[in-house]
Structure formats: C-alpha cells, structure tokens
C-alpha positions as CSV (number, residue, x, y, z in Angstrom):
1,X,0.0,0.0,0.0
2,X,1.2,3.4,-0.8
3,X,0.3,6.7,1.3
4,X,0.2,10.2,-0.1
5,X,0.2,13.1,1.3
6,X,-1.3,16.2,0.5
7,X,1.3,19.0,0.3
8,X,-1.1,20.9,2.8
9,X,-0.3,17.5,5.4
10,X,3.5,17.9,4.2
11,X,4.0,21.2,5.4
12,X,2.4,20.8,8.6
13,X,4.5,17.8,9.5
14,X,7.6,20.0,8.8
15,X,6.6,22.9,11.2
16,X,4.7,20.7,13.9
17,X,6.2,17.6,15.7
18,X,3.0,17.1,17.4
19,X,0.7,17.2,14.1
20,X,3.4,14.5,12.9
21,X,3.2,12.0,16.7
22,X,-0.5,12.7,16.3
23,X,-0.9,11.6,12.5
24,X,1.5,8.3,13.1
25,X,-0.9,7.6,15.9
26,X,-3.7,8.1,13.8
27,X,-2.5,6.3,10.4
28,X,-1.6,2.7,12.9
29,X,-5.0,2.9,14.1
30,X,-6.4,3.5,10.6
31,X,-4.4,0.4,9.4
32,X,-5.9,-1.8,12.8
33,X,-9.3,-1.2,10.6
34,X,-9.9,1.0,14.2
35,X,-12.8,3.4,12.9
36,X,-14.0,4.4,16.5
37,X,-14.3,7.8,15.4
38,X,-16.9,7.5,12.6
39,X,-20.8,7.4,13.3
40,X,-22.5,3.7,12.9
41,X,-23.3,4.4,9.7
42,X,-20.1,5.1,8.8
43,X,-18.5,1.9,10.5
44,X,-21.0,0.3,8.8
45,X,-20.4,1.4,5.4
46,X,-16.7,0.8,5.7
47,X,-17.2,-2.8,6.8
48,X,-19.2,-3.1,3.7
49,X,-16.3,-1.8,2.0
50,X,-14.0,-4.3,3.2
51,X,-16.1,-7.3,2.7
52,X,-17.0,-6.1,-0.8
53,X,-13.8,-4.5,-2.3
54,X,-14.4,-0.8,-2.1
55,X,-13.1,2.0,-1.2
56,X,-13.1,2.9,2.7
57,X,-12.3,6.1,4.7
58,X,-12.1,7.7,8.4
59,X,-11.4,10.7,10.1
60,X,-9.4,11.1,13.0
61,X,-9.4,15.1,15.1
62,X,-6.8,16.9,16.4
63,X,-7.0,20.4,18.3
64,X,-5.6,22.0,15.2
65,X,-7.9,20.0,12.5
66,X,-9.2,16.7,11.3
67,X,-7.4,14.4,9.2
68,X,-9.1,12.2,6.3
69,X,-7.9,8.9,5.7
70,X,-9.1,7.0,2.1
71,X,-7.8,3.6,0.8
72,X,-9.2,3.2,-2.9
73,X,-10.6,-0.2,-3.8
74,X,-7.9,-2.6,-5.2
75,X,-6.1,-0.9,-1.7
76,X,-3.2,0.1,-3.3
77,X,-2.8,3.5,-2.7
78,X,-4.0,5.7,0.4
79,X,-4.2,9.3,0.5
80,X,-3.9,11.3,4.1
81,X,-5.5,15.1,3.9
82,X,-7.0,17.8,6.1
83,X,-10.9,17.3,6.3
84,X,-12.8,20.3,4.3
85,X,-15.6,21.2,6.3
86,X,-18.0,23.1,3.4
C-alpha cells in the first residue's frame, strides 16, 4: 500500500512535531481497521467496504484539524488530507 500526502499534510509535519506524533498515531490505528471515530453508519459502510472490495475512509481530530484517511478499492494507494468542512 502506498500513502500520499497532500502538500497541505507535508508542510504541517515539517513545522509541527506534534501534528506528525498525532498523524502516526492516527494512520496505525487507521491500518488496525480501528474506525472508533466515525458514526454507525459510517462503520457500517466501511465494513461493507472491506467485505465487498471498495473504497473505505475515516477521520481522525486533532486540536488543530481533522485528518481524512481514504484507501481506494484494489487498496493500493491511500491518501492522508486535512478534512474540508464546506
């Protein structure tokens, strides 16, 4: 599996140590399938995911933002951004 980060992600790990101990933390858990921090719906459409092939997600919060974690489909590629709130 591959992980890319958005350049937005990049910079904040460079200038924040605790933004980077926080986003280890967060990407282990993500790959423990631990989703605690989604609604039921949520944990239920990502173990759908998994038992089906599709792509699944979570978010994970921090004091200075949320973090949005998606693994595409064929799980070879997983992409680590800040959470847009429209």
């Amino acid at each position: 599996m591959q992980f890319i980060f958005t350049d937005e992600v990049k910079k904040e790990m460079k200038k924040n140590r605790k933004f980077t101990n926080d986003l280890v933390n967060s990407i282990k858990k993500y790959c423990r399938l631990d989703f605690n921090n989604l609604s039921e719906e949520g944990k239920e459409k990502n173990e759908k995911a998994l038992k089906y092939d599709n792509k699944f997600f979570a978010f994970y919060k921090f004091s200075y933002g949320e973090i949005y974690i998606s693994t595409i489909a064929d799980r070879s590629l997983t992409t680590i951004n800040f959470k847009k709130i429209n």
